[in-house]
C-alpha positions in Angstrom: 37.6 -12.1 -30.9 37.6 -11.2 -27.3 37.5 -7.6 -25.9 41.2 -6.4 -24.8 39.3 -5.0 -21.7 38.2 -8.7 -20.9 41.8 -10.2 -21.9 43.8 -7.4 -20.1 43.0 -9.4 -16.8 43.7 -13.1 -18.3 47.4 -11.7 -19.1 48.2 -9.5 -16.2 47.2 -12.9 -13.5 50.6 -14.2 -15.2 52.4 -11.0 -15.0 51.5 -9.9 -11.7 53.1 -13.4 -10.8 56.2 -12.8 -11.8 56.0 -13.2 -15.4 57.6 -11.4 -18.2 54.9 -11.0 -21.1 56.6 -11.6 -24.6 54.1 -9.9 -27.0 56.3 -9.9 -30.4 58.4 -12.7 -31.9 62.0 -10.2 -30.6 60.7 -10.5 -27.1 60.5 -14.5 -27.3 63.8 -14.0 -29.5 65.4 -12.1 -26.6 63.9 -14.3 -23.9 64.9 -17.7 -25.3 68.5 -17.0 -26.3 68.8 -16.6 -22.3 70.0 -20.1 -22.3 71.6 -20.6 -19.2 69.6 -22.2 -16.0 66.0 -23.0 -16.2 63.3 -20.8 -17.7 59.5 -21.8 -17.6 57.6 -20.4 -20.8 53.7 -20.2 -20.1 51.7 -20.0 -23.6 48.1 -18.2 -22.1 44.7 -18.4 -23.7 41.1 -17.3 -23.0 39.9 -20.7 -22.6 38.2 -22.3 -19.7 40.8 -24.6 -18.5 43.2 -21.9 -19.1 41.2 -19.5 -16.1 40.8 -22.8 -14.1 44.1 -25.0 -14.1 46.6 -23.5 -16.3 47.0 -20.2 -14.1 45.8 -20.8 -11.0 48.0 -24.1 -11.1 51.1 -22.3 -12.3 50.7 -19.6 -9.6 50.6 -22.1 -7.3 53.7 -24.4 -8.5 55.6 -20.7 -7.8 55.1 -21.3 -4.1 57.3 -24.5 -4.4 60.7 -23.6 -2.6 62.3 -24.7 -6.1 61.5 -22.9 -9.3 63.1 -21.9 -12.3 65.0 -19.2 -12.8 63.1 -17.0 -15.5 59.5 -16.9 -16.2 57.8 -15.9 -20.0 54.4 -16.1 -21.1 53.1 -15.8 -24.8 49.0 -15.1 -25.3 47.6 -17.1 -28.2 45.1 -15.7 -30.3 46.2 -12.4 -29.3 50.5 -12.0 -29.9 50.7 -14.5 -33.0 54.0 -13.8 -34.1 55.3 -14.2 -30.5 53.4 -17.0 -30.1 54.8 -18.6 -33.3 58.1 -18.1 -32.4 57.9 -19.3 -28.8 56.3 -22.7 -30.3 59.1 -22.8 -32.7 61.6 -23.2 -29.9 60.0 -26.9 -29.6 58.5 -28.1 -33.0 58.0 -31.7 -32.6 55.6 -30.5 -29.8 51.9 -29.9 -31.3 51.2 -26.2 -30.9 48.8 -26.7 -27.4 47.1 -23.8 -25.6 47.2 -22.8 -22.9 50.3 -24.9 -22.3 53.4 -24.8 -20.3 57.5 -25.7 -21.6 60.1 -26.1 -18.9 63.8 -25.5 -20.3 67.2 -26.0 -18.6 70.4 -24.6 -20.7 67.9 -23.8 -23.3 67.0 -27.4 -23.9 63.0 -28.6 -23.5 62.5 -30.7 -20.8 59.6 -30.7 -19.8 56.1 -30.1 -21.5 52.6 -29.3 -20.4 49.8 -29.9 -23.3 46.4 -28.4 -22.9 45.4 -31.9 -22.8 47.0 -32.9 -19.1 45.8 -29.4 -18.0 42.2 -29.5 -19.2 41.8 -33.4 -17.8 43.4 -32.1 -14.3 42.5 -29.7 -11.6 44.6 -27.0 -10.7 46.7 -28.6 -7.9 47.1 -31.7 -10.2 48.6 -28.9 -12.4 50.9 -27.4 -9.8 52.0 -30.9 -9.1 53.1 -31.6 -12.7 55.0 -28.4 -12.6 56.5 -28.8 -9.1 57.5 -32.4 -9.7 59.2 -31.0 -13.1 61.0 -28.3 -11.0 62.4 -30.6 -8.8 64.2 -32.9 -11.1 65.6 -29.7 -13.7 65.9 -26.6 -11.4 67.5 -28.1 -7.9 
C-alpha cells in the first residue's frame, strides 16, 4: 500500500484542477444523481500511466474552449466504496484504472480505459477527451 504522504499529491493534481474528489460511495451518490448537462468522472490511481497520460492529459483536455460542466474523480485502491459505486454507474464497462467516463443527462457516452491511456501519450489523451467534449458538451 502506498504512503498517504506520497498519494496526497497524485489526488490533489486532479483537485487543484478543478476537480471535486468523491471519497465515499454518498459523494459519487450525490455527484451522479446531478444528471443534467455533461459531467466528466476521472477514476485516479498510483500507476505510471496514471502520473504520465491520465492526468497530465486530462489537465490539458480542460484548456479546450469546450468542457463539461462538472468534474469528479474517484482514487482506486484508496476510496473503494466510492470507487465501486462510481463504476457501478457503467457496468458493462470493465472496471479500468486510471480511467476516464464522459456523461451527458446522466447517460455514458463516452469511455476512456486504462488501455487507450497507457498505449497513448498525454496529448493523444487530451485529444480523446477534447474530441469527446466536442461532440457531447457543445
Amino acid at each position: 500500500m502506498y504512503s498517504p504522504l506520497l498519494v496526497k499529491p497524485m489526488r490533489e493534481e486532479l483537485v487543484v484542477a478543478g476537480f471535486e474528489e468523491l471519497t465515499s460511495s454518498e459523494d459519487v451518490d450525490r455527484w451522479m444523481d446531478q444528471k443534467e448537462g455533461t459531467a466528466l468522472l476521472v477514476i485516479n490511481s498510483v500507476c505510471g500511466c496514471a502520473a504520465g497520460m491520465a492526468r497530465p492529459g486530462v489537465r490539458l483536455a480542460l484548456e479546450h474552449a469546450v468542457k463539461p460542466d462538472r468534474l469528479g474523480t474517484v482514487f482506486a485502491g484508496q476510496d473503494a466504496a466510492a470507487t465501486a459505486k462510481a463504476r457501478g454507474a457503467f457496468p458493462e464497462v470493465p472496471p479500468s484504472s486510471p480511467s476516464m467516463a464522459l456523461f451527458k443527462d446522466g447517460e455514458l457516452v463516452h469511455f476512456v480505459p486504462r488501455h487507450r491511456i497507457e498505449s497513448q501519450d498525454l496529448e493523444a489523451v487530451a485529444r480523446d477527451l477534447t474530441d469527446a467534449f466536442d461532440q457531447h458538451c457543445a
